[in-house]
C-alpha positions in Angstrom: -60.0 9.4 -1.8 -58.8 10.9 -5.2 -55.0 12.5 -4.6 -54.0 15.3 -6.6 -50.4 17.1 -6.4 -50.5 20.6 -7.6 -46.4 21.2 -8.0 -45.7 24.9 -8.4 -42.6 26.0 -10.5 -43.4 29.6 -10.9 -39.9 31.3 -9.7 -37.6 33.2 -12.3 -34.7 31.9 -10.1 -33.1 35.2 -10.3 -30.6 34.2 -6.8 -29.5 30.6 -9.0 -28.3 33.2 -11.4 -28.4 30.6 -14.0 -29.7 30.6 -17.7 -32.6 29.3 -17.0 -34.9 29.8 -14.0 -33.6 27.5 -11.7 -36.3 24.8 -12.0 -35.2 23.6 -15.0 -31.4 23.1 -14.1 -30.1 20.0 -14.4 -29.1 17.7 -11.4 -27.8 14.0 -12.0 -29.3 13.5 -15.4 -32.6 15.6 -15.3 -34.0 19.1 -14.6 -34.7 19.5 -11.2 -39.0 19.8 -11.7 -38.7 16.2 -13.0 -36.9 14.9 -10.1 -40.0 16.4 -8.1 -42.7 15.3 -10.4 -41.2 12.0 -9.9 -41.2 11.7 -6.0 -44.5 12.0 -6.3 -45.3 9.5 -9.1 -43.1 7.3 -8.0 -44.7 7.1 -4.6 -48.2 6.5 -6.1 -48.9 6.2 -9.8 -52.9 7.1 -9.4 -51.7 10.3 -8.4 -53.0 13.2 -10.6 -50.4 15.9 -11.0 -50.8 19.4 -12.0 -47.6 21.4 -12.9 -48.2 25.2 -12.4 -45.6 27.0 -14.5 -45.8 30.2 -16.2 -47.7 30.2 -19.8 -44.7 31.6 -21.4 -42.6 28.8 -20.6 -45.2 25.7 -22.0 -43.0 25.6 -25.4 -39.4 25.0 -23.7 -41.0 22.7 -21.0 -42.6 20.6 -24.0 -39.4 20.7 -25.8 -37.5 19.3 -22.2 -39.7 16.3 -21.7 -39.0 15.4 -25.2 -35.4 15.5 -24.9 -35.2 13.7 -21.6 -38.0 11.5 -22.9 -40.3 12.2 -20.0 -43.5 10.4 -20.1 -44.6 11.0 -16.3 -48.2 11.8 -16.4 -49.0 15.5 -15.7 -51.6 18.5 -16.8 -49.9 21.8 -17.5 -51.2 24.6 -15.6 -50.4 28.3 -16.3 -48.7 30.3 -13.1 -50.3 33.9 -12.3 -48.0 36.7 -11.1 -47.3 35.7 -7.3 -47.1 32.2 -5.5 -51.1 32.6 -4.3 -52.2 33.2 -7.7 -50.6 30.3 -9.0 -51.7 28.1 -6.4 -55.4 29.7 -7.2 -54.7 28.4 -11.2 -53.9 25.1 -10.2 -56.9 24.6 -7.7 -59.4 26.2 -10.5 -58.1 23.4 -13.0 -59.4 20.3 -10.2 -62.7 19.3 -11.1 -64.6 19.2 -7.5 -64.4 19.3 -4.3 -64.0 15.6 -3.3 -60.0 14.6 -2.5 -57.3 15.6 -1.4 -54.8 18.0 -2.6 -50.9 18.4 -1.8 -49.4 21.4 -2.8 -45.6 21.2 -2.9 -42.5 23.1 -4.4 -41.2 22.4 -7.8 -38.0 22.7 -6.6 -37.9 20.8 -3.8 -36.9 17.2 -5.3 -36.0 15.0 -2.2 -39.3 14.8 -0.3 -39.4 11.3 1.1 -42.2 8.7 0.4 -42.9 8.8 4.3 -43.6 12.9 4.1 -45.4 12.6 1.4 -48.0 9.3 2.5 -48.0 10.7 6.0 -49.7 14.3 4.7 -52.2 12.5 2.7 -53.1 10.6 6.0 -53.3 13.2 8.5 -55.0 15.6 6.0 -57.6 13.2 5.6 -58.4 13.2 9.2 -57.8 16.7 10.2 -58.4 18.7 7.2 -54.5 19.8 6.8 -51.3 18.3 6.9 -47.6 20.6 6.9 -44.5 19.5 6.9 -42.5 21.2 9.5 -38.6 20.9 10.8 -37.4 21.9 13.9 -34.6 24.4 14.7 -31.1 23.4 15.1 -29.3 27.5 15.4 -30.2 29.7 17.9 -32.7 32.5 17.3 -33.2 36.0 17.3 -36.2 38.3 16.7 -35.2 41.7 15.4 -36.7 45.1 15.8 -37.5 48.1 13.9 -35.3 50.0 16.0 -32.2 47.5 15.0 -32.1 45.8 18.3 -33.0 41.6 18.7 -34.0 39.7 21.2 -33.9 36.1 22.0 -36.1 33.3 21.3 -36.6 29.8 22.2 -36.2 28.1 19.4 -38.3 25.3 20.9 -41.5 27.1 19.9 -40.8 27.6 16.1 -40.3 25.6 13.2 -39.2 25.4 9.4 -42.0 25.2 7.0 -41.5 22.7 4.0 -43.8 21.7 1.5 -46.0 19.3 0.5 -48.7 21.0 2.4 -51.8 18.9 2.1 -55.1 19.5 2.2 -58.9 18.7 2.0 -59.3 19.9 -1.5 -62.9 21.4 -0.8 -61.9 23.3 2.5 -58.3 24.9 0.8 -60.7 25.6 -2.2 -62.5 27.7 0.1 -59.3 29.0 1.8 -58.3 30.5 -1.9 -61.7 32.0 -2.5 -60.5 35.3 -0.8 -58.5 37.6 -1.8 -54.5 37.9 -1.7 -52.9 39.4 1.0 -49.3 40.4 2.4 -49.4 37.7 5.0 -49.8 34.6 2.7 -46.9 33.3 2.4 -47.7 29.6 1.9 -50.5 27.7 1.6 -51.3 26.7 5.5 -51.4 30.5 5.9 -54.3 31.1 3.6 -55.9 28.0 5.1 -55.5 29.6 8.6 -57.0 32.7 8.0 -60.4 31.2 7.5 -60.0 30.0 11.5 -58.8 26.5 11.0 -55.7 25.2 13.1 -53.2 23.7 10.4 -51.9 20.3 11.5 -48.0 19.3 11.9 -46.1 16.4 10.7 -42.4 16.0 10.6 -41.0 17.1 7.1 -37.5 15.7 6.1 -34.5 17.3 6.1 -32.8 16.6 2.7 -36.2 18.2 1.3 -34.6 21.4 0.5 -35.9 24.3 -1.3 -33.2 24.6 -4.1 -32.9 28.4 -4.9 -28.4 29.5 -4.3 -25.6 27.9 -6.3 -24.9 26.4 -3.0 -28.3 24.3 -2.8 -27.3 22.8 -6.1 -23.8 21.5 -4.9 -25.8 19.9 -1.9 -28.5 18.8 -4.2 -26.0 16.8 -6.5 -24.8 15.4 -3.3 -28.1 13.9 -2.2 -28.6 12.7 -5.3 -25.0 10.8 -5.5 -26.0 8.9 -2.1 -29.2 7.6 -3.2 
């Protein structure tokens, strides 16, 4: 079936409190966004990518791809004004409903080739595919009235990205409008009454957003 990536790198990285939203700092020797667009390229060079950034930023992200002469293939997609609406942009720019789609953070550069195959996979059969990570702190669930309680942490997990799906059933999914409770992709796919499906994510796949994340990110890159 036909793969599409749909990369979104909407954020005004306003907790990097760099520059430049943080998507377009520089680890090793290129922006972060390439890094990702890369994973996924690199993993399969059929695969049609989609980069969802906002319209304002088309000139500067032209001018970076000709200064770090970037020549991966990708369509250039124009965010909306919350994470929803730019996953909404990207879907409406697919032709069809035939595929498969994986949905994935622009600035989460060290998904693994495993992750990424493995939701294309299980998507296939079962309509979704989210990478997930278990807990390794201890949990508690706090109240309105300041107190917590708590929680086995054996029940919950992290929520990474690429979350893959059946392009015409999150299609679908999207059709609706936004609400407070999206906040990813498996949960608008939920709310139409479909179970999301589990695989394990990997933990160097990081969501780079503090000055912190881009010390560790430098380090990941070093040891690969």
């Amino acid at each position: 079936m036909k793969k599409h990536v749909i990369i979104v790198a909407g954020g005004s990285g306003t907790r990097m409190g760099g520059p430049v939203p943080k998507q377009y700092m520089t680890i090793g020797n290129l922006p972060i966004l390439m890094w990702t667009i890369q994973a996924f390229f690199e993993n399969d060079s059929g695969v049609n990518i989609l980069l969802v950034i906002p319209e304002n930023d088309f000139e500067y992200w032209d001018k970076l791809c000709k200064q770090y002469t970037f020549q991966v293939p990708h369509q250039v997609v124009g965010g909306g004004k919350s994470r929803f609406q730019s996953v909404r942009n990207g879907l409406n720019a697919l032709k069809g409903n035939d595929g498969l789609v994986a949905i994935h953070d622009g600035v989460r550069p060290f998904v693994s080739r495993e992750v990424i195959d493995r939701s294309f996979e299980v998507a296939l059969e079962e309509g979704s595919a989210i990478a997930v990570m278990p807990l390794k702190d201890s949990i508690r669930k706090l109240t309105d009235d300041g107190r917590s309680f708590y929680q086995e942490r054996q029940y919950f997990r992290l929520v990474q990205t690429p979350q893959t799906f059946q392009l015409s059933k999150i299609r679908k999914a999207f059709e609706i409008g936004e609400l407070h409770h999206f906040t990813d992709d498996a949960t608008v796919y939920e709310h139409q009454g479909w179970q999301v499906t589990m695989i394990p994510g990997n933990l160097e796949n990081i969501k780079i957003t503090t000055p912190e994340d881009l010390d560790y990110a430098e380090y990941l890159l070093n040891k690969k």
